[in-house]
PALO-641185 format. One line per 8 residues: for each residue x, y, z of C-alpha. Coordinates in steps of 0.001 Angstrom, whole numbers. Layout:
// PALO-641185
X/Y/Z; ...
END
This chain:
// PALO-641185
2641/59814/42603; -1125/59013/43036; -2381/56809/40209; -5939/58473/40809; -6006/62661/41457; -8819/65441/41214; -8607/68660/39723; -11747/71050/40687
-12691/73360/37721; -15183/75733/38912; -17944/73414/39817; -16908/70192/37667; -14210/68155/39539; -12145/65864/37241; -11053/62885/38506; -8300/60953/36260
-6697/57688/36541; -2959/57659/35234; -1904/54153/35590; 23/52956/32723; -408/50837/30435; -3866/50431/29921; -5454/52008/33301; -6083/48769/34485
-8160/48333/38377; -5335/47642/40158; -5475/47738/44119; -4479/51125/44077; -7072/52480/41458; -10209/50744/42973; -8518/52669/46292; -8260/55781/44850
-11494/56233/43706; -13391/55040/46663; -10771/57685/48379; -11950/60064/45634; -15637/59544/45873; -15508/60120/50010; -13504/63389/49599; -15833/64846/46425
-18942/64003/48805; -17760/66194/51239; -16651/69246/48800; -19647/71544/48904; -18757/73591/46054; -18532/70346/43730; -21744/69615/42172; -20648/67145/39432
-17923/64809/38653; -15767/63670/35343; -14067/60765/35171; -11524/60573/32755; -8458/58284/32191; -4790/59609/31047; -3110/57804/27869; -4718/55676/25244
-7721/54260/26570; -10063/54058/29477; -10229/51453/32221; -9011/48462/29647; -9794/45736/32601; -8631/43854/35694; -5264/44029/36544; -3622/40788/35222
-949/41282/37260; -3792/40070/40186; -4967/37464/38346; -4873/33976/39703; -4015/35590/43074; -6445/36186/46385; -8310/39521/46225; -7528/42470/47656
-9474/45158/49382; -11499/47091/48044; -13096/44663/45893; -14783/46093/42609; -18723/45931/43204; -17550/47868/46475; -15966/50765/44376; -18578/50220/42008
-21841/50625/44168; -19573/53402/46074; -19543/55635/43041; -22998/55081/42063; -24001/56011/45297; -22300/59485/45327; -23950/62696/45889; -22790/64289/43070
-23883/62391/39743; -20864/61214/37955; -20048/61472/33996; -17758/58514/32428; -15651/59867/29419; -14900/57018/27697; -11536/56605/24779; -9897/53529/23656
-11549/50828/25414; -13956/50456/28637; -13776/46620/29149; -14882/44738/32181; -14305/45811/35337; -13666/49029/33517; -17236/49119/31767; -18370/48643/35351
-16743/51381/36676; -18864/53405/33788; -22396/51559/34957; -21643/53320/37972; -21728/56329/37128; -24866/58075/36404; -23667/59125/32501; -21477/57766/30171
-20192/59975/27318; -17239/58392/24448; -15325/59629/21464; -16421/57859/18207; -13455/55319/18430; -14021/53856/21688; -15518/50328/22360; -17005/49258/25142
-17777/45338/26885; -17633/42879/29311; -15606/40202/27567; -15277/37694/30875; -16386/34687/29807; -13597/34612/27415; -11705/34053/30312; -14233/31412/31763
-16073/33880/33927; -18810/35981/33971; -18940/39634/35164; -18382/40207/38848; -19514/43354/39456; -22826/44229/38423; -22663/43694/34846; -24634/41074/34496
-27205/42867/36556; -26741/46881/35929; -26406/46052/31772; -30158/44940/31442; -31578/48049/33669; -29816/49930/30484; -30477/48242/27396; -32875/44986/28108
-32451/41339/28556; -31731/40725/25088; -29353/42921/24235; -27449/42282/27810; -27590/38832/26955; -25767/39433/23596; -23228/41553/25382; -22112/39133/28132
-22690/35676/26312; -20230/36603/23805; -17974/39136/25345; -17577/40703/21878; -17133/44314/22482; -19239/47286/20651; -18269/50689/19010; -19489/53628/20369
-22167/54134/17418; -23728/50566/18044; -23256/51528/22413; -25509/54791/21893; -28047/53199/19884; -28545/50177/22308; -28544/52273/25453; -25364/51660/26717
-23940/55333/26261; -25476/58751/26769; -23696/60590/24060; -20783/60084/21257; -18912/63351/20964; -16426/64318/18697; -12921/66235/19448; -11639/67024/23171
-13515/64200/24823; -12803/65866/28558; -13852/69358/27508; -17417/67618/26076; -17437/65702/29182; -17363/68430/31631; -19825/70442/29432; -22241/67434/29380
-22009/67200/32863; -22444/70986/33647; -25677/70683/30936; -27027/67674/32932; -26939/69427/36339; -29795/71543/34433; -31936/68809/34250; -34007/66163/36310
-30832/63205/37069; -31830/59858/35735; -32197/57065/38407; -29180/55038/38746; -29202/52071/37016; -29798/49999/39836; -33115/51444/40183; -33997/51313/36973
-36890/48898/35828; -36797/45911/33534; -38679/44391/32101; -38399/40289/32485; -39081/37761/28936; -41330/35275/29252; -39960/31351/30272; -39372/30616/26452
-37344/33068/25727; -34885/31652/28037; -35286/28552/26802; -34541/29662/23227; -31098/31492/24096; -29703/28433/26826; -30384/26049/23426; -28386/28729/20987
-26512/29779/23798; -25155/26126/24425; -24868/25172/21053; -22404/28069/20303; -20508/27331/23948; -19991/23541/22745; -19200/22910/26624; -17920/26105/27779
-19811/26473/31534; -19028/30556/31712; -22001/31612/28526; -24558/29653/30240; -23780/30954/33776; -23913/34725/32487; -27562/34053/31293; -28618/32247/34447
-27029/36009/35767; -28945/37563/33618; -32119/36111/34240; -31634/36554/37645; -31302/40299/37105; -34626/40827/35578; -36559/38643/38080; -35558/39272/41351
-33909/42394/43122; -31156/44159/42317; -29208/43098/45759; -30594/39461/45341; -29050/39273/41311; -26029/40868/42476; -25102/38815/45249; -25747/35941/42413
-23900/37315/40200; -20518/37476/42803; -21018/34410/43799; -20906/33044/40243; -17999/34758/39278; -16172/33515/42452; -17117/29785/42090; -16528/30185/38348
-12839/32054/39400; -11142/28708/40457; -12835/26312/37870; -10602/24366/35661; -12304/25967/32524; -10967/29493/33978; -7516/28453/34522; -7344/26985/31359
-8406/30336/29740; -6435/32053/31937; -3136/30008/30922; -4267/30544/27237; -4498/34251/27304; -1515/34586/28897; 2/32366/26977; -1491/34729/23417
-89/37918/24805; 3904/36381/25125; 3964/34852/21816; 3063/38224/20328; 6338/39608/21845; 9011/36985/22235; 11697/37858/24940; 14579/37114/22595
12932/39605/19668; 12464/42481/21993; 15493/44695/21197; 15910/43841/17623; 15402/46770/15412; 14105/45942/11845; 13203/47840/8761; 8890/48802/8528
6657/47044/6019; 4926/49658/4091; 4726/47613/1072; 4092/43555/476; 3635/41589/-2405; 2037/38293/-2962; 2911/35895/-5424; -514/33767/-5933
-3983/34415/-6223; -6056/31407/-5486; -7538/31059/-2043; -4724/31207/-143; -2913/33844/-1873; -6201/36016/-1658; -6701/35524/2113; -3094/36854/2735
-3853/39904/455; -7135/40255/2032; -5549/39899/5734; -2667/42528/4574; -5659/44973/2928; -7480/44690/5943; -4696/45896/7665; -4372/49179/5712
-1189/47482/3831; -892/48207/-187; -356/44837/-1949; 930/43942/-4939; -686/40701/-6220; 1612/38909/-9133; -123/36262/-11255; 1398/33884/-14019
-1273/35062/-17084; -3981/37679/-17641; -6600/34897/-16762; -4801/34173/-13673; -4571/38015/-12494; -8286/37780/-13184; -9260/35047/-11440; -6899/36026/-8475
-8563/39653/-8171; -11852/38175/-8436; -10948/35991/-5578; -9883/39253/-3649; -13412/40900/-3988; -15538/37768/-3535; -13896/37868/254; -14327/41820/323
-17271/41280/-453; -18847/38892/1835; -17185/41304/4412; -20037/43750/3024; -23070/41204/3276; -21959/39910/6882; -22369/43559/7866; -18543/43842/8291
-17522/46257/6285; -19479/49567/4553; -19437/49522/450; -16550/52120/830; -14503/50519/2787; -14533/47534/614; -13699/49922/-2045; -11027/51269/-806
-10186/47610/387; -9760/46566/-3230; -8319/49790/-4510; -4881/48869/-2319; -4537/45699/-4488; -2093/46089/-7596; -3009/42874/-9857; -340/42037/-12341
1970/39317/-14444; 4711/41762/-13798; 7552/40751/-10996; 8922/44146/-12028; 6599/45809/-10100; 8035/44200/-6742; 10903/46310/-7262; 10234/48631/-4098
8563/46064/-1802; 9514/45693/1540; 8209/41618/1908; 6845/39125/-795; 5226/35992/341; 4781/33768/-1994; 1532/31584/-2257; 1213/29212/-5336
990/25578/-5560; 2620/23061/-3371; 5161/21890/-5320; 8914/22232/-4686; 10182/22895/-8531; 7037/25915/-8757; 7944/27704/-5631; 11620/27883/-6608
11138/29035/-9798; 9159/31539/-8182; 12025/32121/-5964; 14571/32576/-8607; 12399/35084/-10530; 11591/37088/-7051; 15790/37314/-6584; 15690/38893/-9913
13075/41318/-9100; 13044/42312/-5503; 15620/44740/-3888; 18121/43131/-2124; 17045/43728/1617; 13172/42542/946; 11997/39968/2499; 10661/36838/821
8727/34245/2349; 6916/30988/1736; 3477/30079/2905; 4314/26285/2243; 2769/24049/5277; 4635/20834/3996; 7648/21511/2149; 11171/21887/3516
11491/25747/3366; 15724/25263/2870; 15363/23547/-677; 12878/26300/-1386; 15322/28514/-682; 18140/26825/-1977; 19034/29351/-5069; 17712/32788/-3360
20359/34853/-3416; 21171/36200/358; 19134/33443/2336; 19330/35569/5529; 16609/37542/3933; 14128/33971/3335; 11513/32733/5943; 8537/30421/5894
5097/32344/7002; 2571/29457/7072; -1006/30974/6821; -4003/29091/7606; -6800/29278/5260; -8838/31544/5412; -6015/33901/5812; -8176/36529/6544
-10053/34925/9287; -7520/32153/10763; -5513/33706/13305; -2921/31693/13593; 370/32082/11307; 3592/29655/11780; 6719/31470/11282; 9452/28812/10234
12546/30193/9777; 15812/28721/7961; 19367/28117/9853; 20281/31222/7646; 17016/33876/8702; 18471/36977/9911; 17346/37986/13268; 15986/41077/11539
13702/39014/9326; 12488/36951/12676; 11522/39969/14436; 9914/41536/10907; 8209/38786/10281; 6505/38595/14173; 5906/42641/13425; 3962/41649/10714
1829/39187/12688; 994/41889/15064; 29/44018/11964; -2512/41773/10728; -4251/40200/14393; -1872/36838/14499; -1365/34802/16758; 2703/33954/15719
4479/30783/16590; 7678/30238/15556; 8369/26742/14588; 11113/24489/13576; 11675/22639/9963; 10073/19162/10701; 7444/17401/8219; 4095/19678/8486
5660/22082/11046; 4235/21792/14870; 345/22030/13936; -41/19824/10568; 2494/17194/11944; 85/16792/14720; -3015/16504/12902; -1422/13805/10780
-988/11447/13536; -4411/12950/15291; -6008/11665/11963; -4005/8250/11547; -4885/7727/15226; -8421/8247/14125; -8594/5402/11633; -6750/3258/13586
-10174/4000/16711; -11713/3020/12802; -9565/-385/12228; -10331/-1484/15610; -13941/-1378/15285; -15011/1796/16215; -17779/3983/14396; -16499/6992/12260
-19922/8430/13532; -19290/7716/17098; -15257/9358/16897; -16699/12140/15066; -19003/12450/17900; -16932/12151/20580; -14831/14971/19582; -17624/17260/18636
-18901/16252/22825; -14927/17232/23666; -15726/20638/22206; -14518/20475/18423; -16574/22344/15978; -16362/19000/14199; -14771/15247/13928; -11581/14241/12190
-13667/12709/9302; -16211/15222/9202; -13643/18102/9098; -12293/15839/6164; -14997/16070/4432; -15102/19502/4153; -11594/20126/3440; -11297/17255/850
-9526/14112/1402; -7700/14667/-1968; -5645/16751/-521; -3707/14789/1692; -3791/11682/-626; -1658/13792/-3012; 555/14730/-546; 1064/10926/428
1303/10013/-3228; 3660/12621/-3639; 5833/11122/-904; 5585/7546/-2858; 6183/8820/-5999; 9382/10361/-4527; 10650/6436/-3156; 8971/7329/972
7912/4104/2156; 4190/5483/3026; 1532/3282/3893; -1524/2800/2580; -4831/4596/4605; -8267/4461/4948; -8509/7768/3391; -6498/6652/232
-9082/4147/-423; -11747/6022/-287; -10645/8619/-2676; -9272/6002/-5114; -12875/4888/-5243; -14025/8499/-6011; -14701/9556/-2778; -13328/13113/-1931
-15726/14609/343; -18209/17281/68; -16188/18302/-3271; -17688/14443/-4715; -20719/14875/-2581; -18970/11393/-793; -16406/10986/1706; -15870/9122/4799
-19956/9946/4504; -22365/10746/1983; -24012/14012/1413; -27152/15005/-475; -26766/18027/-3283; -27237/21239/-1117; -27020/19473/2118; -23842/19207/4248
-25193/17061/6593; -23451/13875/7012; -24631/10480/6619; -23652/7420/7360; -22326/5273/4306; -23319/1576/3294; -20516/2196/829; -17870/3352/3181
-18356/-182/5168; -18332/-1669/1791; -14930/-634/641; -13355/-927/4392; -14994/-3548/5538; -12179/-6378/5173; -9871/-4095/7257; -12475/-3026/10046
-12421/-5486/13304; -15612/-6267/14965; -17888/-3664/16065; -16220/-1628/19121; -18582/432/21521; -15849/2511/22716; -17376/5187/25412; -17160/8719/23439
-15038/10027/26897; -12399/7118/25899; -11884/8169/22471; -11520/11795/22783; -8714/11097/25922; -7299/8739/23205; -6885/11485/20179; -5980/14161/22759
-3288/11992/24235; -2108/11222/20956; -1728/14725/19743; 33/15526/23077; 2417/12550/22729; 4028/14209/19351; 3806/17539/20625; 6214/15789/23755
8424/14679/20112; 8127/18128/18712; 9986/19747/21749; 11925/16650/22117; 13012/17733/18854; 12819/21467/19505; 10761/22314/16862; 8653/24062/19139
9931/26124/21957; 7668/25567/24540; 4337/23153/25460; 2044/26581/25344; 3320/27575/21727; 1693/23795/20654; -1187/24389/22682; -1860/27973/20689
-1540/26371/17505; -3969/23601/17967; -6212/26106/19087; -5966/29121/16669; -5546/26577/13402; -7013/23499/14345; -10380/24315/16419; -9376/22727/19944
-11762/24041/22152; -10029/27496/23562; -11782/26364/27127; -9737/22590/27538; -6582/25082/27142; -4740/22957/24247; -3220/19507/24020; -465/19741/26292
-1996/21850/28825; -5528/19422/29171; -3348/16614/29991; -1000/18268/32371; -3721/19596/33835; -5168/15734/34581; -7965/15680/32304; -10861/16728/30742
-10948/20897/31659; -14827/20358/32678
END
């Protein structure tokens, strides 16, 4: 069967593409429509065209299944120009998602028409390229430089409401999208045709404006090539001619196609879409969440009931006192809220955000939910007694679950009643925003609870990575030794400044010791003392000095720097060299490269112990965690995968 047909109705002639899953421009579709767009030339009693997709969305995208491999005939801007160029105007009727290559498709045509849920893009450079058929170039004909900038800089889609308002779509219609379509198209035959959008004028921004974005632009991109090509695109696009930007733009997106950047995405997003679905949890039937309590509500145990809220889940949020329950709910709408202000949510939604949350001291109340995760304070005796009281109170299939990121999940577990039914779900903070989410589960986990407990990362926008029971799990075992290798760069002379640096140049939103800093040194120095104070044989670190002098980080207003009130910027401390001084070696002007190939090879020689060890499954599952909870730069492609690769992704 034909992946692309026609159907004539009267004078409107329908053309569908039915290629499962997601519609995606395989060989055969970009065929099929070129095929399609010859034959509905030549129909004489055709005088407009609908193109319409079957299942859940529109076009999604390239065919991944092509990725990585030589092109095949017809190429894209070939279909794309093809359909533009037809004699009968065409009418794009857009659901689910238009996306690249499929967006494209729609710039061809002469209208675009959506239902309110769609969401339309061209999210390429999040695979390290830019557009490569005339997005870059047909985008700002529509809406203007700045807005086409915005668009394919960040690859962040847009909902239909924000695409009609910037240009991108014709008309938002409500109900059967491919009966409005063909009436919007029979309507438009009425009237004067627009020009296509390659003859369209733009209008070009003065020389500073360019400036301006490449600074942002870069500054955001901390060394990702692929943003800073699609402006040059851009650019291009409003000052020269369409054929001369367009030939530009392909040539771009083919030299940017075999970068090392690319594959590195490339490897990464494939990598994203086969943890989601693990081969071995597949056929493993489990019983739905509808219903998930959390025991905790300080930051962490808000983010998880803010990530579960946001995912239309009712939560039950159990406190230890009335202050507590207070405190914790207050936590809850201080995130709900800031969804508001950051233009993220609508004052109803956050209402109705809130209004799922059930805020008590009573366990009872767990009686009928499907998973509890507990969230409370890191401390082995707390989180059992925890434990013991959910065994009381839960039914006897739930599921309960730790969010510890240090402990040893089996004594946790050690007096739950029915361990099969136990598993360690390590959130990142913020829950609601960090996408990552460890899934550690005991010798004893039921498959049942495995493949629940993946469901549920799916649920709430996780990236899942099952890990084994080590010290710190794959990703905070890691940054341990990424941080003590750190301070040793520090013991042998090297400036914190200079490290922090380096890795910021590498592509880090920030250093080891600035990142520190903001997450308070304390925190680890307890953990340390902790191990002491339990007869571990731990030795002594820069950071424990620093905090026994009073230094914390931002929390003390001084750290491994010193910070003004009101001012995170860090500065370099007279104190600091003071109080390390006897254990610092001479002054080392280490070359930034050095030290970031230094911590990166570090952090890939444990994550060659950690599946030594089999804690982790695979070298892409440590490469996804550094990434989604640590901030290593997406474009390098993780740890393991930048040194495989032979070095710096650049």
């Amino acid at each position: 069967m034909s992946v692309v047909t026609i159907c004539v109705d009267g004078d409107i002639a329908v053309v569908t593409i039915d290629h499962p899953p997601v519609n995606a421009l395989s060989q055969p579709v970009r065929e099929g429509l070129l095929k399609a767009a010859a034959e509905l030339d030549a129909a004489e009693d055709v005088k407009a065209v609908v193109l319409h997709c079957a299942g859940r969305t529109f076009i999604a995208g390239a065919d991944v299944a092509e990725f990585g491999k030589a092109p095949m005939e017809p190429h894209l801007p070939q279909v794309v120009n093809r359909i533009e160029a037809a004699s009968k105007p065409w009418t794009a009727a857009i659901h689910g998602t238009a996306l690249g290559g499929g967006f494209e498709i729609a710039l061809g045509c002469r209208f675009r028409i959506a239902s309110p849920t769609a969401s339309v893009g061209l999210p390429e450079v999040g695979l390290g390229l830019v557009p490569g058929a005339s997005g870059t170039v047909r985008t700002p004909r529509l809406v203007g430089a700045e807005a086409a900038l915005e668009l394919v800089t960040t690859g962040k889609p847009v909902k239909a409401a924000k695409a009609l308002d910037m240009g991108l779509l014709d008309a938002v219609v409500e109900g059967d999208l491919l009966a409005a379509a063909k009436a919007f198209a029979r309507q438009a035959m009425a009237r004067q045709a627009p020009l296509p959008v390659s003859q369209r004028p733009v209008a070009a921004p003065p020389p500073a404006f360019w400036d301006e974005r490449k600074a942002a632009i870069a500054k955001r991109a901390k060394g990702e090539t692929a943003p800073l090509i699609a402006l040059e695109c851009v650019r291009k696009a409003v000052e020269a001619p369409f054929a001369e930007a367009l030939a530009f733009e392909r040539k771009s997106f083919l030299e940017l196609r075999g970068s090392p950047q690319a594959a590195a995405l490339r490897t990464v997003f494939f990598a994203e879409r086969a943890a989601a679905h693990p081969a071995g949890m597949r056929n493993i039937e489990f019983a739905p969440l509808r219903k998930i309590g959390v025991v905790g509500g300080g930051t962490m145990g808000a983010g998880i009931a803010a990530a579960l809220r946001d995912a239309d889940l009712p939560v039950v949020m159990i406190e230890r006192d009335d202050e507590a329950v207070a405190r914790g709910l207050g936590n809850i709408r201080s995130i709900v809220e800031g969804g508001v202000k950051r233009g993220k949510l609508t004052p109803a939604q956050a209402e109705a955000r809130l209004a799922g949350v059930t805020a008590s001291t009573d366990y009872g109340l767990l009686a009928d939910a499907d998973m509890v995760i507990e969230a409370v304070f890191e401390e082995l005796s707390v989180k059992r007694a925890v434990f013991e009281r959910l065994t009381a109170a839960c039914r006897g299939d739930a599921v309960l679950a730790t969010n510890t990121s240090y402990l040893d999940p089996r004594l946790i577990a050690q007096d739950v009643h029915d361990p099969s039914r136990f598993i360690g779900l390590h959130f990142f903070s913020p829950a609601n925003v960090m996408k990552l989410l460890e899934i550690v589960p005991i010798p004893q986990t039921s498959a049942q609870v495995l493949a629940s407990s993946f469901a549920l990362a799916r649920t709430l926008g996780k990236v899942p990575i099952q890990s084994g029971i080590c010290e710190g799990f794959i990703g905070n075992r890691i940054l341990k030794r990424y941080r003590a290798a750190a301070e040793s760069l520090v013991r042998d002379g090297v400036p914190i400044a200079q490290i922090d640096a380096a890795m910021r140049e590498y592509g880090f939103a920030m250093g080891p010791f600035e990142a520190q800093d903001l997450g308070g040194l304390d925190i680890a120095y307890l953990q340390r003392e902790g191990a002491r104070a339990s007869g571990q044989s731990i030795a002594e670190t820069l950071g424990d000095i620093l905090v026994r002098a009073g230094r914390k980080g931002h929390k003390t207003r001084a750290g491994w720097y010193d910070y003004t009130l009101g001012d995170r910027t860090p500065q370099s401390s007279a104190i600091v060299s003071e109080l390390l001084g006897a254990r610092i070696g001479g002054r080392n002007l280490m070359a930034r490269s050095a030290i970031a190939d230094r911590l990166v090879g570090e952090m890939a020689d444990e994550g060659d112990a950690i599946l030594a060890e089999g804690i982790a499954g695979q070298a892409s599952d440590i490469d996804l965690v550094e990434i989604h909870g640590y901030g290593f730069p997406r474009w390098r492609g993780g740890p393991m995968f930048a040194r495989a690769s032979g070095g710096p992704a650049d």
